[in-house]
N, C-alpha and C positions, 0 to 999 in steps of 0.2 A: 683139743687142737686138731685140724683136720693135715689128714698124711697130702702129702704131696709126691704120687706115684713117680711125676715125672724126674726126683732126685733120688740118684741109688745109692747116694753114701747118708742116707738119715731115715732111723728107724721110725717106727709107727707113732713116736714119738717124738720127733723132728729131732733125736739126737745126733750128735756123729757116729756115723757106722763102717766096718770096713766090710765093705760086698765079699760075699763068699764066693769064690769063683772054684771052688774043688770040685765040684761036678762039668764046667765046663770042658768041654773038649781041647785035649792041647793041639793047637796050631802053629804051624810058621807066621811069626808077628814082625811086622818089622814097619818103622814111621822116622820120617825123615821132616827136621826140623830147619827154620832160615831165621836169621838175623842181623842186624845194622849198629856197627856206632861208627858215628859223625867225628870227624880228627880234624884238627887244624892243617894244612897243606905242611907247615916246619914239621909238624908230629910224625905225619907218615914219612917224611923224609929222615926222620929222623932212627924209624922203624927199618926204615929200605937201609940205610946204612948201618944197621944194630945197632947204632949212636945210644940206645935205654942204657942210663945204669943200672936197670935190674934185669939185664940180658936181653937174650934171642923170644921178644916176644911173640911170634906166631908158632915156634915152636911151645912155649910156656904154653899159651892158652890154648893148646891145640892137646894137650896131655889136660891140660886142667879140665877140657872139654869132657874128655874121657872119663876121667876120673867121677867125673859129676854124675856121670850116665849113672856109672856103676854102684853109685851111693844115692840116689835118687831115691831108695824107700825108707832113707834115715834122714831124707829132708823134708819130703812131702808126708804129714802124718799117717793117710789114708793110702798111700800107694801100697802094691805088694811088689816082694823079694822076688826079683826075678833073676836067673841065670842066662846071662848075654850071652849071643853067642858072636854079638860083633857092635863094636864103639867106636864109630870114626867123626873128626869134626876137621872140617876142609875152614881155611882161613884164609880168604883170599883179601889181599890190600892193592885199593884201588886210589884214586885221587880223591882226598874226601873223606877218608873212612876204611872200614874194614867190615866184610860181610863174613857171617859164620853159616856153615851150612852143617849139621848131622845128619848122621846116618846109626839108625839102629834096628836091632833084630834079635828075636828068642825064638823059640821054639815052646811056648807056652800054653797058659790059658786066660791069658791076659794081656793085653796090650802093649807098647811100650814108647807111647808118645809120650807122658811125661819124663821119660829117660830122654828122649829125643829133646823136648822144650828143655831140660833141667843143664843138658851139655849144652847147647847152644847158650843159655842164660849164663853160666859159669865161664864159659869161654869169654866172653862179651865183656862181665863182672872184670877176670882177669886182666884182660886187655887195657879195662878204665883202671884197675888198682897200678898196671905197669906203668902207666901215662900221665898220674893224676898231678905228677912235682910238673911235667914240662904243658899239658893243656887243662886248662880250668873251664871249658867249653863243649867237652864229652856230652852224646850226648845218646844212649841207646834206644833202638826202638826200631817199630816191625818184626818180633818175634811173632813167628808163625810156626804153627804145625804146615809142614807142604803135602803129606803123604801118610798117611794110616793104612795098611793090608793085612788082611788075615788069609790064609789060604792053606789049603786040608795036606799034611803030613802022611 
């Protein structure tokens, strides 16, 4: 089987592999993720007046965001442990929907956009699991990485 240099997570034998990053230099890392779900116009009004009966959803999904950052290497098989030194997910509701933005940062030797995409996705996730009795029309999309930097410690 021939290697395919351009994937770093499979070895010489196209298995799955988790990249060694121990000899990388540790740097300030930090990547900032965006995201969309679609609401019925009753839903967000229903949000603006905490009307859910499963509570204060942009607070919920705004910890649930967090939380995902922070556990990100026990969902993505391939990711590494990294130590945050910051988890923010901004949830702002608009007419329409709800947009998730994160924000994250280490001090590493490895990146931390999938921390980034994995709170933005969980945020989102949470949002459709608080809404799914009152819109059957949910509908998530445009997750994006916005921002990746590395820069010398």
């Amino acid at each position: 089987m021939a290697t395919n240099k351009s994937f770093s997570h499979t070895d010489e034998k196209g298995r799955a592999n988790m990249v060694d990053v121990g000899e990388k230099p540790v740097s300030k890392r930090v990547a900032r993720a965006a995201g969309h779900i679609s609401l019925s116009e009753e839903t967000v009004e229903l949000i603006r007046e905490n009307g859910l009966k499963k509570g204060d959803l942009l607070s919920v999904a705004q910890i649930a965001g967090i939380m995902a950052a922070k556990k990100t290497s026990d969902l993505i098989p391939l990711c590494h442990q990294l130590l945050l030194n910051k988890a923010d997910v901004k949830l702002t509701l608009f007419p329409g929907g709800i947009s998730a933005e994160s924000y994250v940062s280490c001090n590493g030797n490895t990146g931390v956009e999938m921390e980034a995409l994995t709170a933005v996705s969980v945020a989102l996730l949470t949002v459709y699991d608080m809404c799914k009795a009152v819109d059957k029309k949910m509908v998530i999309s445009k997750i994006e990485l916005l921002e990746k930097t590395k820069s010398r410690i």
